[in-house]
N, C-alpha and C positions, 0 to 999 in steps of 0.2 A: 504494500500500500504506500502511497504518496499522502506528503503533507507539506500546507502551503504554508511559510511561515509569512508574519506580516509583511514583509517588504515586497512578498509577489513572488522571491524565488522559491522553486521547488528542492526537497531534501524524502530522504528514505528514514523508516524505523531505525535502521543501522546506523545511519550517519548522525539521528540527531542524540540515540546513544552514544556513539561516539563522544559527540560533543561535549555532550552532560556525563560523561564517566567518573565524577566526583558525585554524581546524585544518582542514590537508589532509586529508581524507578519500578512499577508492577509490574508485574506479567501482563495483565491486563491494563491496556490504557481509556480510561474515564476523559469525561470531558474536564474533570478537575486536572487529570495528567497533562492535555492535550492546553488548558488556558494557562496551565505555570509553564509549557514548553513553548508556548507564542506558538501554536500552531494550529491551524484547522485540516483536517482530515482530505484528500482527494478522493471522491468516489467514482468507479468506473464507470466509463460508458464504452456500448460500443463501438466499433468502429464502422468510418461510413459503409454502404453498398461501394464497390470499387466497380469497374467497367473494366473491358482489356486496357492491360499495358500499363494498370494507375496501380498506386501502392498508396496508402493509409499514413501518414505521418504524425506523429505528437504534437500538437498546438499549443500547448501550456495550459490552463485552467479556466474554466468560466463559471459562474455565479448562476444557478437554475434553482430555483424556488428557494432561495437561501444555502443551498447547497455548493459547494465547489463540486465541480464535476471535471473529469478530463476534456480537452478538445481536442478536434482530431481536423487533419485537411485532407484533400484528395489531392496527391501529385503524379507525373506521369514520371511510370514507372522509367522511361528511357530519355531522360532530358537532353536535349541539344548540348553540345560541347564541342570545342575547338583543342585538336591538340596539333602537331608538329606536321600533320598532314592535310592540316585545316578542319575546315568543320564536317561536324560526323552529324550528323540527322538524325531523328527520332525513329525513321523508315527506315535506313541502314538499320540502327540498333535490332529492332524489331526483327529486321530478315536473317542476321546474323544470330539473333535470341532461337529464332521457327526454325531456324536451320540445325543448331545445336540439338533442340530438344527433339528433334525430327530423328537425325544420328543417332542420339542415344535410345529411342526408340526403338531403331530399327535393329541396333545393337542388340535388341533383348529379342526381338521375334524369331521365333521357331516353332514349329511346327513336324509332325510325326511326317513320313512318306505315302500313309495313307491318307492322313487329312488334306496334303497339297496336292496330291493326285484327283481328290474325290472335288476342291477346289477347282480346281483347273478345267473339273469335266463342267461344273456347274458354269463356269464363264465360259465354255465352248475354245477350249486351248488346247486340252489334252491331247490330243491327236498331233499337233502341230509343235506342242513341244514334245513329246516322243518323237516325231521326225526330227527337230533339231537336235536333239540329245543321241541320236542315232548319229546322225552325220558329225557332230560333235569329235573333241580329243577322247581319246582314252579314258582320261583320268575324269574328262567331267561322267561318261558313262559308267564309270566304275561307281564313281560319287552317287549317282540319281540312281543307280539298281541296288547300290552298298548301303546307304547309310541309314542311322538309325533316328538321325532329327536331320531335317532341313530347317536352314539358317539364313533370315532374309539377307544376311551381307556375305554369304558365303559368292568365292568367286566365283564358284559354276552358275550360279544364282546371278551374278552380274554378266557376267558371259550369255543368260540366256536373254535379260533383259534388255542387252544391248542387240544382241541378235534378233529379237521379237521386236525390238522397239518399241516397249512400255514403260511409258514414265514410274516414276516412281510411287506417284500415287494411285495408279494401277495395281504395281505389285505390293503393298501397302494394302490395298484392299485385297488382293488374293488371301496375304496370309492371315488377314483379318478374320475372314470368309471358314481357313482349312482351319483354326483353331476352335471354331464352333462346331467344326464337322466331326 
């Protein structure tokens, strides 16, 4: 918990111990504790609704029916900033943010050889990448008859995707698709 002392600045239970470490204090603080410490109590509130891209910021304190209460502002989560390459955009930020989380994403999907098989029949592919997996190296058809997970960033997997020429958010939906199946 927060508590305002009279000048407006904010302090914690810890620190205003700290302070007063020559005075017993209770376990429990009374508003008798609270007017010999000069301080009024901060009671939470929540934080705003946020929209993409904003993050919720601590405002300092406002006065709601006699109460101190938190404030809070809405800022965008990617603020404009110039550095040694000039200025960087909130839109860069963002594409660079979609892109990351996109990566680590794809980093985690896999799926069994039956599920992206029974996949693939559902989006009408199957046939079509068996023939490319046929005509394929070696090693990718050892991969797609061998293995016991397919891994959306596995390279036979980008070798087919580049071969089929399906975007990403294609194959992104396949494996979306074989993990239900």
């Amino acid at each position: 918990m927060k508590y305002r002392n009279k000048d407006g600045s904010l302090t914690t239970k810890s620190q205003l111990i700290s302070s007063n470490s020559n005075t017993s204090l209770p376990k429990t603080w009374t508003t008798a504790t609270l007017e010999f410490l000069g301080v009024d109590p901060v009671l939470a509130s929540p934080k705003p609704t946020l929209g993409d891209y904003e993050v919720a910021q601590a405002d300092g304190v406002v006065q709601v029916e006699g109460n101190w209460v938190e404030a809070w502002k809405v800022a965008p989560m990617f603020p404009e900033y110039t550095d040694e390459d000039g200025v960087v955009t909130e839109a860069e930020q963002i594409a660079a943010y979609e892109a990351q989380k996109a990566a680590e994403r794809r980093a985690n999907m896999e799926c069994t050889p039956r599920q992206a098989r029974l996949a693939l029949a559902s989006a009408g592919l199957y046939r079509i990448v068996q023939e490319a997996i046929a005509s394929g190296s070696d090693e990718a058809r050892i991969e797609w008859e061998y293995a016991t997970t397919i891994e959306r960033i596995s390279p036979v997997i980008a070798e087919l995707q580049l071969g089929l020429g399906l975007t990403d958010e294609v194959l992104d939906g396949l494996f979306d698709l074989a993990v239900t199946l």
